[in-house]
C-alpha positions in Angstrom: 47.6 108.2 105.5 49.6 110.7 107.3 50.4 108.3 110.6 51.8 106.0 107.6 53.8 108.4 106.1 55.2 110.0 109.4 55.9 105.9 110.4 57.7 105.5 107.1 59.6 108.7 107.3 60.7 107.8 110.8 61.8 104.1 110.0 63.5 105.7 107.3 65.4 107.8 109.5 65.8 104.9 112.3 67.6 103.0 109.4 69.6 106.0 108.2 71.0 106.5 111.8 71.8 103.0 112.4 73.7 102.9 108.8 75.5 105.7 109.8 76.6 104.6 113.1 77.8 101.9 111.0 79.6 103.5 108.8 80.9 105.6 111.7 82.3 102.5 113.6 83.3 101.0 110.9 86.1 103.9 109.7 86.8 103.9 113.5 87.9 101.0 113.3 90.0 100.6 110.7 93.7 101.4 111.2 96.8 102.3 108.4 100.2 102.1 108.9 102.7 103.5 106.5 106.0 101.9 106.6 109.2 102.1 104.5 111.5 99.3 104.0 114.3 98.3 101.6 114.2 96.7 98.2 117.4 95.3 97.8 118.2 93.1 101.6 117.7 89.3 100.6 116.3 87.1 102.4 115.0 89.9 104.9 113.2 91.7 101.6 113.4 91.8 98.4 111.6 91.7 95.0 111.2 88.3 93.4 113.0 87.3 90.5 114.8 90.3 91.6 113.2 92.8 89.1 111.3 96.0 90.3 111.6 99.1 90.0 113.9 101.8 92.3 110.3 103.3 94.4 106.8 101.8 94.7 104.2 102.0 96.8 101.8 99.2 97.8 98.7 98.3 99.7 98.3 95.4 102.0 95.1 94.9 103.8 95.0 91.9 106.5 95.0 88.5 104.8 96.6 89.9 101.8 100.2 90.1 100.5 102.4 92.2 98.0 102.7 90.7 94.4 106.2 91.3 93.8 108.1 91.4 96.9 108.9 89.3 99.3 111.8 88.2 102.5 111.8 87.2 106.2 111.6 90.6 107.9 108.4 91.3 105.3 106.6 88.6 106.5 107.3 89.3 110.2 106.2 92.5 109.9 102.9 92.2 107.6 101.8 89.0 109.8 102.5 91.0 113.2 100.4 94.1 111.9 97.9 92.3 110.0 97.0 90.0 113.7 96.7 93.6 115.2 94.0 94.1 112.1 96.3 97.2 110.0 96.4 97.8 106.6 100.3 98.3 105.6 101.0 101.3 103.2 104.5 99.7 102.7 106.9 101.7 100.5 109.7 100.0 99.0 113.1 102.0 97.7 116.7 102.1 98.5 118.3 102.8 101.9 119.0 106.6 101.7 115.9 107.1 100.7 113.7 105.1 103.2 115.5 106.8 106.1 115.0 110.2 104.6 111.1 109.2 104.6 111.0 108.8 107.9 113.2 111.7 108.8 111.0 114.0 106.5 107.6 112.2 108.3 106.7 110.9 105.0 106.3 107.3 106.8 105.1 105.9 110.4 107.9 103.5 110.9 110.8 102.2 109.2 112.5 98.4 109.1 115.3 96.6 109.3 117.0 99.0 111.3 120.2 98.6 113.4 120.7 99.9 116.7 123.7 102.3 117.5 124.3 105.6 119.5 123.7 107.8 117.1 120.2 106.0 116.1 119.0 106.0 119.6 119.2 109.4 120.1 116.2 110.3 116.9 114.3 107.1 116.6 112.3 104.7 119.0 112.7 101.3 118.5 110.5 98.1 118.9 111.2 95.5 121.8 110.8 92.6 119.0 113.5 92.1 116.2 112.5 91.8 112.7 116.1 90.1 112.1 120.0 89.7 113.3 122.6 91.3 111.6 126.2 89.8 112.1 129.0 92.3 110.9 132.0 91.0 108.9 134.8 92.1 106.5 135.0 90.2 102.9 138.4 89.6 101.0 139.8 87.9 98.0 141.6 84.9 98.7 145.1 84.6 99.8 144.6 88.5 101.3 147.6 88.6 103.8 145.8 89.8 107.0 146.9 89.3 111.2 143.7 90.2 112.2 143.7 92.1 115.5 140.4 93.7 115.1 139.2 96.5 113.2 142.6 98.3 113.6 144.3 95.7 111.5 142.0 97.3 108.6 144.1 100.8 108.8 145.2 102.4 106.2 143.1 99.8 104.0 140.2 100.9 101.7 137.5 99.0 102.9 133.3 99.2 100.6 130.4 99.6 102.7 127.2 99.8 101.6 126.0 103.8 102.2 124.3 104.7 105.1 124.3 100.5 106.7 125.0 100.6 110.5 127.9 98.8 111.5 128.2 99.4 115.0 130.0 102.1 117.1 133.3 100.5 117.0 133.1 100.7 112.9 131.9 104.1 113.7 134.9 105.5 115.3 138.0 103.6 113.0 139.6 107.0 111.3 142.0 104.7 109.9 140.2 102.9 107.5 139.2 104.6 104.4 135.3 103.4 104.0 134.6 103.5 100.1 130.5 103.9 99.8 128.5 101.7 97.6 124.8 102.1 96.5 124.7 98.0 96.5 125.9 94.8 97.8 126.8 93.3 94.1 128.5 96.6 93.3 131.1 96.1 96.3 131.7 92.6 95.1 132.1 93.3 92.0 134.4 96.3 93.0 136.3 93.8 95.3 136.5 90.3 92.7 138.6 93.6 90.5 141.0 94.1 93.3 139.5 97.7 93.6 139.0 97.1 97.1 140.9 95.6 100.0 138.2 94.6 101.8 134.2 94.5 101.7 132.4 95.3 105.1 128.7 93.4 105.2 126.0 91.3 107.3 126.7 87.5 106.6 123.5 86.1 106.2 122.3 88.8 103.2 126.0 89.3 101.7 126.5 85.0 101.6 122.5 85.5 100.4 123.8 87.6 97.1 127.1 86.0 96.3 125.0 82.8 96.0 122.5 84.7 93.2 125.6 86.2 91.6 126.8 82.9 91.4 130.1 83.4 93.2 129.8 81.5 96.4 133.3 80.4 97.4 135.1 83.0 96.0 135.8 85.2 99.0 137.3 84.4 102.4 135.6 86.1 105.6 137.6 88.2 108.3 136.4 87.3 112.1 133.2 89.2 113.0 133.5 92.6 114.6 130.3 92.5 115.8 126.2 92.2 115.4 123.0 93.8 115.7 119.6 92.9 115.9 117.4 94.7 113.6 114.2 96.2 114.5 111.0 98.5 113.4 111.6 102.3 114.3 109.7 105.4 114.5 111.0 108.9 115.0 110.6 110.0 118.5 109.3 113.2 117.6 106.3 111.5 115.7 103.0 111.3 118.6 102.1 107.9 116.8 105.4 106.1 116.5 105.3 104.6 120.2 101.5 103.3 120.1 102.2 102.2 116.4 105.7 100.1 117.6 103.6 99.0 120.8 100.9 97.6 118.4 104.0 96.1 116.5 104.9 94.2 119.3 101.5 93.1 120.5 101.1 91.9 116.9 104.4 90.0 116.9 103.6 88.2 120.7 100.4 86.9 118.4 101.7 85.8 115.5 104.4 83.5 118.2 101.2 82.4 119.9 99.3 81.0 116.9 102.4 79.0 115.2 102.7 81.9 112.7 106.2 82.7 113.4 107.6 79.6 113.7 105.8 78.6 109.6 107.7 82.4 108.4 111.0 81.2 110.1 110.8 77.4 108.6 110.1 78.9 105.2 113.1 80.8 105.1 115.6 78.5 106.8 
């Protein structure tokens, strides 16, 4: 009786250690990302029927998606992390707020984010874009302007959406009065009143919103001053922003491999 309980108790015990070790390996293995992101960029992410609320939070294991939002630069980035087997913490809320996130360490990464001087010198960027970002000025019709480049702007109040990279050229224009916006529809609004002179913004998402808003035509388009891609970034300061953006890239080389890529840029062509 004894040699079968001390053969039970150590089966018992072989068991426990192997479901351990399982267990063990198992939270090894599994990896989290926390990422911030904006909740009003059509098509590059936004919520659908665009309805949702100013901050949430959600959780997006591999194979899964997010109920309520959507865009281009969210399915690069969920696709290229999910192939690299990461659940996404992704939090979605307005511009200021996402880069004070990352600023504060409340998030691993943050995307779509230009590249510009000032940028370069706090964050760490990925080698693969997320999206391109070409920078123009919108006006009413009939606007009398020579353009000559940005200088033809001076003395001209020209919206901007707050805290939206527009190059180091933009940058350093004293003479245009930049008016700050908290959205794209508010500076259209502000410039269909005459409020405005001019509207600076990225073609593909400002054409994106004038087409919800129903007002497509309305506006004529200044040359472009320039473009940027957009990319994930991580504060260099943070010890896990490089292996995360590394793991970004790996991801996105992947998700090019197995036809992935090319199905997220069909969908939203």
């Amino acid at each position: 009786m004894k040699q079968l309980q001390g053969l039970f108790l150590s089966t018992f015990c072989l068991l426990a250690f192997f479901w351990a070790g399982g267990t063990a390996s198992y939270a090894a293995e599994e990896k989290t990302v926390r990422i911030a992101t904006l909740s009003d960029y059509p098509p590059y992410g936004f919520y659908k029927d665009n309805r949702g609320p100013p901050f949430s939070e959600v959780l997006v294991p591999p194979g899964s998606d997010a109920d309520s939002f959507q865009g281009y630069s969210w399915d690069i980035v969920r696709e290229s992390f999910h192939a690299q087997g990461y659940t996404i913490e992704l939090v979605i809320t307005h511009w200021a707020r996402a880069m004070a996130s990352v600023r504060e360490g409340n998030v691993d990464l943050l995307y779509p984010t230009g590249m510009n001087t000032e940028r370069l010198g706090y964050f760490s960027y990925s080698e693969s874009p997320v999206n391109d970002a070409a920078f123009l000025v919108y006006v009413n019709q009939g606007t009398k302007i020579e353009w000559q480049g940005l200088a033809s702007l001076d003395g001209m109040t020209i919206g901007m959406v707050r805290g939206y990279n527009f190059g180091d050229e933009w940058g350093e224009q004293e003479g245009i009065s930049k008016y700050p916006l908290n959205s794209i529809e508010q500076g259209f609004r502000m410039l269909q009143r005459g409020r405005l002179d001019g509207f600076a913004g990225y073609e593909t998402n400002w054409d994106y919103v004038l087409k919800e808003m129903g007002l497509q035509g309305q506006f004529d388009k200044l040359p472009e001053f320039g473009a940027s891609r957009e990319y994930v970034v991580g504060l260099k300061t943070n010890p896990d922003a490089e292996r995360l953006l590394r793991d970004f890239d790996a991801g996105f080389q992947a998700i090019k491999e197995s036809g992935d890529y090319q199905r997220i840029v069909a969908r939203w062509r």
